[in-house]
C-alpha positions in Angstrom: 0.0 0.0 0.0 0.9 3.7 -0.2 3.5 5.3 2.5 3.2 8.5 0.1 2.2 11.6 1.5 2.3 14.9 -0.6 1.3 17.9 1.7 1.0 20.3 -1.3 -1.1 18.4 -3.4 -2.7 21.4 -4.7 -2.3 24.7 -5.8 -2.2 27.3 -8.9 -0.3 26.0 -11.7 0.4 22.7 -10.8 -0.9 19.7 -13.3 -4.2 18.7 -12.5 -3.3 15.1 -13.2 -0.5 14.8 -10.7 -2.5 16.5 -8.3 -5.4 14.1 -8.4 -2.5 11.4 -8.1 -0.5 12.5 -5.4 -4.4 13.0 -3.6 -5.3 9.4 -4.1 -1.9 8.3 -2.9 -2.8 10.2 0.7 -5.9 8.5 0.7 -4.4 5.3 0.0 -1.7 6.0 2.9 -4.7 7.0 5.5 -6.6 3.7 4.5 -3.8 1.1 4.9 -2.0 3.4 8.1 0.8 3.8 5.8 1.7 0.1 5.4 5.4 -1.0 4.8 8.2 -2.9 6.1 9.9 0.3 6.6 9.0 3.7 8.5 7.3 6.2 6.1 9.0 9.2 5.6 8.2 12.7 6.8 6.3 11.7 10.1 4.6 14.2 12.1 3.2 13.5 15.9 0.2 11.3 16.2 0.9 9.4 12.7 -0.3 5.9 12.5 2.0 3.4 11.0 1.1 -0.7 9.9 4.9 -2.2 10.4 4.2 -5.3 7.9 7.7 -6.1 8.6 6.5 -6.9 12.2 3.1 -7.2 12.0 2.8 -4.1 14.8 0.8 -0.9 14.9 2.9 2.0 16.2 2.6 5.7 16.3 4.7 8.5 16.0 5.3 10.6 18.9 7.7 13.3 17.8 10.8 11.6 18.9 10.5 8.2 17.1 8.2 5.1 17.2 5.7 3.4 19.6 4.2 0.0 19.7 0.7 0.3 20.5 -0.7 -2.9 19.6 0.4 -6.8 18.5 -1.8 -7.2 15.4 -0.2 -10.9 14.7 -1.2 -11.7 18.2 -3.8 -9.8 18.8 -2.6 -8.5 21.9 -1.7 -4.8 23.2 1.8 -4.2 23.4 3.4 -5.1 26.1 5.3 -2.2 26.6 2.3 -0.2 26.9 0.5 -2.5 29.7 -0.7 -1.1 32.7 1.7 -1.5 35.3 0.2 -3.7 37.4 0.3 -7.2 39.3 -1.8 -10.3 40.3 -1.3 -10.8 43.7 -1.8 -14.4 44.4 -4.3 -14.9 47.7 -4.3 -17.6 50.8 -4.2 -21.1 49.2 -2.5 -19.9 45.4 0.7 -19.8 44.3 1.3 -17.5 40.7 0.7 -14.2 39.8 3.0 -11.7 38.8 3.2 -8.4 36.7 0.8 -7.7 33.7 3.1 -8.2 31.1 2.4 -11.5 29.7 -0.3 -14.7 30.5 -0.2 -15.5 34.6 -1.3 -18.0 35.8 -2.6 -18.6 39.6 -2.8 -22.4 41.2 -4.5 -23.9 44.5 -3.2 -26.3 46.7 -4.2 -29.7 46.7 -7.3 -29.9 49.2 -6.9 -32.2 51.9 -9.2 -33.9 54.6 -12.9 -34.5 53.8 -12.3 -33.0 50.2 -9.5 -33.9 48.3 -7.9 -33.6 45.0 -6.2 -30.7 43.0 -8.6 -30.5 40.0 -11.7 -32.6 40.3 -12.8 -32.7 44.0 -13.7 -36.0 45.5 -15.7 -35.6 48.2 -15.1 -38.0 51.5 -17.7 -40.8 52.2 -20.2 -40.4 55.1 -19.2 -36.6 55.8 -22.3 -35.3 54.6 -23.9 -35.3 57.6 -27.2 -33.5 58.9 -25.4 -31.3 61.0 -23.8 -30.4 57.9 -26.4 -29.3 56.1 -28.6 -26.3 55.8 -30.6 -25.8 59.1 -29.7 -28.7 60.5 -31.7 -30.8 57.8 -31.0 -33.8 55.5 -33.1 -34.4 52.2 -33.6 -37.8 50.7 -35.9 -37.3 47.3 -36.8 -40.1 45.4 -38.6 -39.4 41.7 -40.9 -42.2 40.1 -44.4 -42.9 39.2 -46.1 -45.3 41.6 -50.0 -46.6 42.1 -50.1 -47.9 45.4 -52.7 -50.6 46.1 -53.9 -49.6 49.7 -57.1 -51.4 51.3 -59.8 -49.1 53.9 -57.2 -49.3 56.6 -53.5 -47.8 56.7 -51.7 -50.0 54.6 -47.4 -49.9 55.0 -46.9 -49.2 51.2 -43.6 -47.8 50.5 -40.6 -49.0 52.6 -37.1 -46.8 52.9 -34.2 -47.2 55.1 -33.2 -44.1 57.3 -29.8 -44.0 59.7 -30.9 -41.8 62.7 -27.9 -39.0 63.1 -27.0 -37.7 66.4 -28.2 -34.4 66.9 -31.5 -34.1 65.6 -34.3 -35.8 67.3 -37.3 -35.0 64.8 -38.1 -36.6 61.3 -40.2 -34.5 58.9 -41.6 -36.4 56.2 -43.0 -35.4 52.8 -44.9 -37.3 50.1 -45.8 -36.2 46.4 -49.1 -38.0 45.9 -52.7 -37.6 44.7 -56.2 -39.5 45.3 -57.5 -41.9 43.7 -58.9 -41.8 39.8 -62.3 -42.0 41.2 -61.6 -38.7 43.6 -62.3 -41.1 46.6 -61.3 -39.9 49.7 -57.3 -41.1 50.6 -54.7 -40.0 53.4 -51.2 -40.5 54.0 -48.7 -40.8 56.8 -44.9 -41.8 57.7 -44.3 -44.6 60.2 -40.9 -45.2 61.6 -40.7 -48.8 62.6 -40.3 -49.1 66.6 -40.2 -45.4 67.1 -44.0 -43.3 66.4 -46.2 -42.3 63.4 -46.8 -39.1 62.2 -50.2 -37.6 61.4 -52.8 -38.6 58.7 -52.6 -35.9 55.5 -55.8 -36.1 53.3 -54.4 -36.2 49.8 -56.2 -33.8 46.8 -57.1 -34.6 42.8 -53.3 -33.3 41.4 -50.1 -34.5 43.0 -48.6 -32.1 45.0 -46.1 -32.6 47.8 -47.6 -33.2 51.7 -46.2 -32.4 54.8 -47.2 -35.3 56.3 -45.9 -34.3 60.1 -43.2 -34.5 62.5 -42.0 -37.9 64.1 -40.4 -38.1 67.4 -37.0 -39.6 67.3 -35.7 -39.1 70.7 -36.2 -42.4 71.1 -34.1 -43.2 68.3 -30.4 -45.0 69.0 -28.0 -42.6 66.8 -26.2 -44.8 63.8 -29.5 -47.1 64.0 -30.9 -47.5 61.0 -34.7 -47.6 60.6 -37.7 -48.9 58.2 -39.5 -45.5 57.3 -42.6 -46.6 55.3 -45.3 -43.9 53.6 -48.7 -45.4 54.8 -52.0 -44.9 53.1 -55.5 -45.2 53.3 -57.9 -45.3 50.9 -61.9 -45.2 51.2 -62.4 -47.8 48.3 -59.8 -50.2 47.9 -60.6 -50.5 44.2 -59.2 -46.9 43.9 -55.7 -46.6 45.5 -54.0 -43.3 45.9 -51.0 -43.0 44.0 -47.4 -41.4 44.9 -44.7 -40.2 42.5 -42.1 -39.9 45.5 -41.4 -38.8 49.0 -38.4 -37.5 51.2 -37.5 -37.0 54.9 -35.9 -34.0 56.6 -34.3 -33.8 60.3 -34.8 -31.1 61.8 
């Protein structure tokens, strides 16, 4: 591309041909930021030069030439980064000045979680103390019609370890009535320890809060047959549950 400039590319006298040249060469040098492997000539303050040489935008600043950006890289020159630093925090190891890629790294995690990329985390250290408010969720998601005669019926069976620490069982089902829209309830039972309270089920599933359960009888690290009981009206229309879970509290 053109590095020609002509300041006086027109005035009285001169050819009108060379004049319309020597303006289409400026145009040409604007358009392509005076492209070459060499400086263009003549540079004034603020002039914008491609180096093709080095694939490097510079500009002139009166006393020679800057690098303001890394066109084969795509980067901004590094002598014009801020001058600045990553500060690597507790637990990394890295960082450095802003003048190239940095890169920060994490110890290896020990204890209950371990590993330096993927975390693994420990067996049986998810425990209900551990969790948010004190509670532990079980949730189990499948479609279920439940045969249950006029009486309570034990229907759905689950096994539950009683933690130390939290003495009450809170148990939820996701169930609806029958097809016929006869009338059906539902409660928890924890084997050798109490029953919680009788929740008359509607048309739609929708999850029940099917009451408390008193496990301060309960021998922490026991573990315990939790069933979902259920009554129906008319045997010949049984309720039917999509899942259930349990929260301590």
């Amino acid at each position: 591309m053109s590095q020609t400039w002509t300041s006086d590319s027109f005035a009285a006298g001169h050819v009108a041909q060379t004049d319309l040249q020597n303006m289409e060469n400026n145009f040409l040098a604007l358009q392509s930021a005076f492209s070459g492997a060499v400086a263009p000539a003549g540079a004034v303050a603020g002039q914008i030069w491609h180096d093709t040489a080095n694939n490097l935008l510079k500009c002139y600043y009166g006393a020679g030439w800057i690098t303001i950006f890394d066109l084969a890289n795509v980067l901004v020159a590094l002598a014009t980064n801020c001058s600045r630093s990553v500060i690597a925090g507790t637990l990394l190891t890295g960082g450095g000045a802003l003048t190239g890629n940095v890169t920060l790294n994490h110890d290896s995690h020990t204890g209950e979680v371990t590993g330096s990329g993927a975390l693994t985390v420990a067996a049986d250290v998810i425990t209900p103390a551990k969790c948010s408010h004190g509670g532990l969720a079980v949730v189990n998601d499948f479609t279920h019609a439940t045969q249950a005669g006029t009486g309570f019926t034990d229907t759905l069976l689950y096994k539950i370890k009683c933690p130390s620490g939290p003495t009450v069982l809170r148990f939820y089902c996701r169930a609806k009535k029958g097809s016929s829209g006869t009338n059906c309830n539902a409660k928890a039972n924890v084997t050798g320890i109490a029953v919680g309270s009788s929740i008359g089920l509607g048309n739609s599933y929708a999850w029940y809060d099917c009451g408390t359960i008193n496990m301060a009888g309960a021998t922490p690290g026991t573990i315990y047959d939790l069933t979902l009981q259920l009554a129906t009206a008319n045997a010949s229309f049984p309720a039917e549950v999509q899942g259930f879970s349990v929260w301590w509290e």
